[in-house]
Structures are given as structure tokens and as C-alpha cells.
N, C-alpha and C positions, 0 to 999 in steps of 0.2 A: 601244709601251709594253705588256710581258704583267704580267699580273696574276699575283701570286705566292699560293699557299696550303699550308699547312704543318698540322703538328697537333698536339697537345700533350697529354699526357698518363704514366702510368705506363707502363714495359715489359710484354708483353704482353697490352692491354687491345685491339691490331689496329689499331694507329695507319697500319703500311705496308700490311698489306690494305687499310683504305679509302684509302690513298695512292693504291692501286694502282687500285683501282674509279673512285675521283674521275677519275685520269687520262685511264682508258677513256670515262667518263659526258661527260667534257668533249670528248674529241677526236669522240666519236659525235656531237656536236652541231655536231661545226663547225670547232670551234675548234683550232688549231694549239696542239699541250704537247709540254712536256719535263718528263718522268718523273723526276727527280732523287733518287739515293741515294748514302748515304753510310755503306750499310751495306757490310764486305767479306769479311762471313762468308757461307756457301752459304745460308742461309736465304732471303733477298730470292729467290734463283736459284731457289729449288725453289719459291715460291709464286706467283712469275710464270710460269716456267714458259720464262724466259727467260735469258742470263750477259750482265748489263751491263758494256761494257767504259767506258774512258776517253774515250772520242769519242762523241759522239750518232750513234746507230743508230738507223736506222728499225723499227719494231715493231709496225707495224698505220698504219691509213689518219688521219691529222693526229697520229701518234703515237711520237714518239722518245723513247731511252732513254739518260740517260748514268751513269756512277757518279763520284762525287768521292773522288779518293787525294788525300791532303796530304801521302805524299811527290812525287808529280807533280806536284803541285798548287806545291809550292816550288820544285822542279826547271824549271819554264815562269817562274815567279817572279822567281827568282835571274835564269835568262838578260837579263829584261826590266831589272832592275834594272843590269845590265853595260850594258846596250847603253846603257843614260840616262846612267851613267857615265862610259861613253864619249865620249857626246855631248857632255855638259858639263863637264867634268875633262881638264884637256892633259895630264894624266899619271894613265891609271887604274890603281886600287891592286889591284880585286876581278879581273881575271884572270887569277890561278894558283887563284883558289878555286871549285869545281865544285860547283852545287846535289846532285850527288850524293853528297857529304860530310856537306852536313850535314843533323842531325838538328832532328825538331819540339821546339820548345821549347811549354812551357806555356800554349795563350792563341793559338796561331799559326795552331792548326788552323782557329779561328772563324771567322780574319781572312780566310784562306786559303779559305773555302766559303763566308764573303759576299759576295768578290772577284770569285768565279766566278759566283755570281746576280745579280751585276750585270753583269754582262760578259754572262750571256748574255737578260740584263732588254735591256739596251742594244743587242744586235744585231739587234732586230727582227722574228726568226725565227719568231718564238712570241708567240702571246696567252695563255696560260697557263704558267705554272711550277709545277709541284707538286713540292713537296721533302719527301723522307721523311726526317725527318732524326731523331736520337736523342728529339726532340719533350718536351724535360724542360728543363732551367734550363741545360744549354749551350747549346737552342736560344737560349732567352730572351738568354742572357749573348751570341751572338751578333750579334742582333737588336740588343742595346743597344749596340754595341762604337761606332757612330757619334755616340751621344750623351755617351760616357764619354770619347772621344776628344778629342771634340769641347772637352771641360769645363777637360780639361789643356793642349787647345792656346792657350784663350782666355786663361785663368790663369797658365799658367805663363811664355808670352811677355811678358806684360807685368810678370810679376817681372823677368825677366830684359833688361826695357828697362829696368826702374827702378833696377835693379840695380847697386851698385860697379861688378863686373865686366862689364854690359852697358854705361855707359860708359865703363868703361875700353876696352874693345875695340873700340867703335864707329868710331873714327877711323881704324882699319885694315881695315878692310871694305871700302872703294872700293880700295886697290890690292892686297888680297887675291883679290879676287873678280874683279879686270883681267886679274893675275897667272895663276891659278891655272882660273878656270871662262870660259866662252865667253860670261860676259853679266856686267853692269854695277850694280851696288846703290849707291847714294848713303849715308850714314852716319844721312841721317837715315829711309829709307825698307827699311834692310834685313831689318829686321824684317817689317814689313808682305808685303813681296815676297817671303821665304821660307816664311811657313807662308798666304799668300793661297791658292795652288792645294789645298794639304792640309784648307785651312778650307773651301771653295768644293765638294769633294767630300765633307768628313764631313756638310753641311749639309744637300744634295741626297740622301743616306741618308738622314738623320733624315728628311726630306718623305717621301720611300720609304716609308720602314716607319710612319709616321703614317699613312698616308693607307690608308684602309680602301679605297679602289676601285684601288690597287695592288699593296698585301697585307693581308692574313686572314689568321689560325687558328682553326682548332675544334678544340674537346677533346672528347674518346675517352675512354670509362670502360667498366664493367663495372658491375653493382649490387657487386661487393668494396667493402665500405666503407672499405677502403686507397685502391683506385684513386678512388671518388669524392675521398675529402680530398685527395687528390692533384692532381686535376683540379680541385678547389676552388682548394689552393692556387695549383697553377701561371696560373688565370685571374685571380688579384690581382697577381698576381707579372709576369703580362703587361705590366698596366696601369702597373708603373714606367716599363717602356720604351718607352712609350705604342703598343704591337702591339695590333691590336682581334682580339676575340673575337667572330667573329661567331654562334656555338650550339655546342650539345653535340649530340655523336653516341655513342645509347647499343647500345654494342653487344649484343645475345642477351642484350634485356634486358625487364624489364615499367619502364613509365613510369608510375610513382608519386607520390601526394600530395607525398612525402617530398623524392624528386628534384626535381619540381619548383620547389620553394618552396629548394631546396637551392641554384636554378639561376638562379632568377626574375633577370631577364626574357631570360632568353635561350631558342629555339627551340630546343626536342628532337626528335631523329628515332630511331629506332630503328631498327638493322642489325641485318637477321634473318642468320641463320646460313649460309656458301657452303658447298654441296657442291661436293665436287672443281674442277674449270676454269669451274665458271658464276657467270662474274662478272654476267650479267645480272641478278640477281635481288638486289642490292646496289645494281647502276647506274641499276633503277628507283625505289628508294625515299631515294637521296640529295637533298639540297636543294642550289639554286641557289647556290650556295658564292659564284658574284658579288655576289648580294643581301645587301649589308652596310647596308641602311638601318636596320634597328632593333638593331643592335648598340649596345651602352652606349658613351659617348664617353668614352675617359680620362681627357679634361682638357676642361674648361668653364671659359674667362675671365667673367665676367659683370664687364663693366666700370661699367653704371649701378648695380650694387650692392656694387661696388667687393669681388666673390667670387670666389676659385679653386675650382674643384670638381674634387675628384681625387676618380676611380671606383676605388675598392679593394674588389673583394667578399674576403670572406674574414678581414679585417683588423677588429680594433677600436679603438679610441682607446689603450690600453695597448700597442697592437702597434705604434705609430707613433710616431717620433720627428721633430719639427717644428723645424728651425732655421731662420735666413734670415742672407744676410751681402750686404752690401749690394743689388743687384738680384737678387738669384736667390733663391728659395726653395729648400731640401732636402726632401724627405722620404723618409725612409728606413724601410723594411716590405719583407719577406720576405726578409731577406739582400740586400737591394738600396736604391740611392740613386738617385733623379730630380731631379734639378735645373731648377729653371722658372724663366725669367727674366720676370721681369714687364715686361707693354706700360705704354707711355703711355696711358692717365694715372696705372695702378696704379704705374710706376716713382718709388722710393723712400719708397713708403710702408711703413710697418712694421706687422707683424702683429698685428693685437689681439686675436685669438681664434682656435680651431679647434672645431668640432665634428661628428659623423659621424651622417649623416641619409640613409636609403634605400641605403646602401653607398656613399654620396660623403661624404670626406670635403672638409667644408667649411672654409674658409681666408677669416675678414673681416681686411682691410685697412682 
């Protein structure tokens, strides 16, 4: 199981410098990483000092390098997708179509460099993952893709069991599926059996990216009062997708009254300035990027007093929009929607209040 860590903030505030530092500081201590970019302009190349190609390359001692293409990236994709096609279909339709045809659609790229961090989360190789990734609201909208997924798979299958059309068709589903695929659905179970394996992996993401001792991000600012609000915002905008923050890292910067109380309670470190190839003098003053224990926790059930608590820094009661429709609560802040489904014994109860206290906002039932 590697621990994945990412970072988040404005363009040029040095998010892949300390990418790049984190990666060294980790593998000098031990720890088996993979370097992960998904930048494919020369810039990465000339500040490493290295050209990351498509394969993990070795680059110093517990320390490899890979870069993510999404058209590659579709291209391995596609293939895998034939071959299941294959598998399960007596007659496949996708072999005249060649992933080098086609083009990224909008949203694909996401799916495409989540797919590949879990794949190389799952292979063992590595206790760490560091990903340099764009580190702005497509990292986030990446990050969330498992729980957005998730929300239409749960949803929308059960309109379409309740559905006219879902029983009208149900009855042909056992000699369709005899017919046509190499396994067997009953009328009453076909539903359940086709999105079970889809539901069972978007789920085991969501645990992923919840779980702060398998991934983090810290945000990277500059004193630019651009980059701070920005790094404000995108650390509220985390907490929809429940991603923990575990500190800020200020880079060539002085740590102020101001930031601090800007930041509270999160741990600040400040990156002094690299000259030329000495990455050491960055790799000593960074923080234990594992130590996610005093990060703020997204969400807080408190079921003896029947309270949700959502960490939104950055947000006020004006910024937040509060629905509920039957088990699940919405709340939607920053261009973004989380949906919580509430446990037993909170399940079905309706919400009588919200209010926002210490940067949680509060939710009684």
C-alpha cells in the first residue's frame, strides 16, 4: 500500500520543485517513490535535470521516474478494453477501432491519471507516490471523480430498475445475456451484477482518497496575495472531495501574523530559495509529509449529538448551499457538490439547522 502525496496551489508558486525535493527527501530516507508527472512541456526536464519518459525509470537510489501521456494513457486503455470485449462478447464490435484514432474527450484525461495511480498504488513497487500534477481544481475534480461516480451509479440504476423501460426489458435479459455474453444474469439480479464490480471499485477510491495515511496534499503559496487566496480557496474546495490537507508550504517566504491566522490550524514550513542542482537544502527543511495526524478532518459524524461537521475553510454560510433528499445530504461550495449519506441512527432524519463555527460547518439533525 504506497502513500500517495500531491500539492495544490497557484501556477508558479513551486508546487513541482517541491515535488521534486519531497521525492528525493523520501527516497533518501528509505523509502521506495515514484516521481509522477504530468507535465509534457521542457520545463519539468530542465529543473530536474532529467527527460521523464512513459515507463518508470530509475533516477537515483529508491527513486524512479515516470511521466503520464493521455494519449498513451488511452491507447493501453483501449487495448484492455478489447481484450474484455473479447472475453465477454461472442461477437466483438471494437476491433476495427484503434486507440490511436481517437482523441481525448473532456473529463477523460482525469479518469485516465487516476487509473494509472492506482494501478501503480496496487502494484506494490512503491511506498510513496508523489504526483506533480496541474495541483489546481482539475487535481481536485480528479480526486473526486470516485465519489461523483459513484453518486450516478447508485442513482441512476435504481431509476432505471423502477423504470417503464427497466421493466419492460428485464424479461430479456436472461436470454440476451446467454445469447450474446459468456455469463448468465437472472431478470431479477441483472442490475445488481452489472454495475456490482463498477460500484465495488469506485468505493475502494473513495476509501483511498479519504484516508489521510494513504493520501495527502499540501499547499504551496508565495506571500502573492493571489497565490494565498488561491491556496485558501483550493484547501475548502479539498474538503468537498473529502482529500486532507495536511500543511502549507511557504515558499521564499517570511511567516506572518497574517498567514498564520489565514492558515490556522494548519502547520507551516517555509522553503528557502534552491540555487542551481542543490536540492539538499530544501530536502532538509521539508516536513514529514506522512504525519497527517493534526490535519483537520473533513467530515465529522457525531452521532450522540445527532451532527455533521463539514471542514470548509474559506467558505461562509452565504457561500453554501444545503439540501437533503432522502438519505444523502448535498452541500455544494466552491463550484463543487459532496453528497453524505447519512449512518444509522442519523438515517432519515431531516435537517433542522445548519450553522458555521471554527470553519465547520455544522449540520443538526
Amino acid at each position: 500500500m504506497a502513500f500517495i502525496l500531491s500539492f495544490l496551489g497557484k501556477g508558479g508558486t513551486g508546487k513541482t520543485t517541491v515535488a521534486i525535493a519531497s521525492a528525493k527527501q523520501m527516497a533518501s530516507l528509505g523509502s521506495r517513490v515514484l516521481l509522477v508527472t504530468q507535465d509534457t512541456s521542457p520545463a519539468f526536464s530542465l529543473l530536474l535535470g532529467i527527460t521523464p519518459t512513459s515507463e518508470p525509470q530509475t533516477i537515483g537510489a529508491n527513486l524512479d521516474l515516470v511521466q503520464l501521456h493521455s494519449t498513451s494513457l488511452i491507447d493501453q486503455n483501449w487495448e484492455t478494453i478489447k481484450e474484455l470485449e473479447t472475453k465477454y462478447l461472442r461477437s466483438p464490435t471494437f476491433k476495427k477501432v484503434y486507440g490511436q484514432e481517437l482523441s481525448i474527450l473532456p473529463g477523460m484525461d482525469s479518469i485516465l491519471l487516476l487509473n494509472s495511480l492506482w494501478e501503480y498504488e496496487k502494484s506494490k513497487n512503491y511506498d510513496v507516490i508523489v504526483f506533480d500534477s496541474t495541483g489546481d481544481r482539475e487535481l481536485l475534480r480528479m480526486l473526486g471523480a470516485p465519489e461523483v461516480f459513484s453518486w450516478y451509479l447508485r442513482r441512476f440504476r435504481q431509476i432505471l430498475v423502477d423504470s417503464d423501460l427497466g421493466k419492460a426489458i428485464s424479461p430479456f435479459i436472461p436470454p440476451v445475456t446467454s445469447a450474446i455474453l459468456n455469463v448468465s444474469w437472472t431478470s431479477d439480479n441483472w442490475s445488481q451484477e452489472s454495475t456490482k464490480e463498477a460500484g465495488e471499485l469506485l468505493e475502494n477510491g473513495k476509501k483511498l482518497i479519504a484516508d489521510p495515511q494513504r493520501l495527502a496534499t499540501y499547499l504551496v503559496t508565495t506571500e502573492d496575495p493571489v497565490a494565498i487566496a488561491t491556496a485558501k480557496y483550493l484547501w475548502g474546495s479539498a474538503q468537498q472531495v473529502g482529500v486532507t490537507v495536511a500543511g502549507l508550504l511557504l515558499n521564499q517566504g517570511t511567516i506572518t501574523t497574517e498567514i498564520k491566522q489565514e492558515f490556522d490550524p494548519l502547520n507551516i514550513t517555509n522553503i528557502p530559495h534552491k540555487t542551481n542542482q542543490n536540492w539538499q537544502e530544501i530536502m532538509d527543511i521539508l516536513p514529514n509529509f506522512k504525519d497527517t495526524t493534526s490535519a483537520p478532518k473533513s467530515l465529522v459524524i457525531d452521532r450522540s449529538n445527532r451532527q455533521v461537521k463539514v471542514f470548509l475553510p474559506g467558505f461562509d454560510k452565504k457561500q453554501v448551499k444545503l439540501t437533503q433528499y432522502d438519505k444523502e445530504i448535498t452541500i455544494e461550495a466552491g463550484n463543487q457538490r459532496r453528497n453524505i449519506i447519512l449512518p444509522p441512527p442519523l438515517e432519515g432524519q431531516t435537517v433542522k439547522g445548519a450553522k458555521f463555527q471554527d470553519q465547520y460547518l455544522i449540520i443538526s439533525l
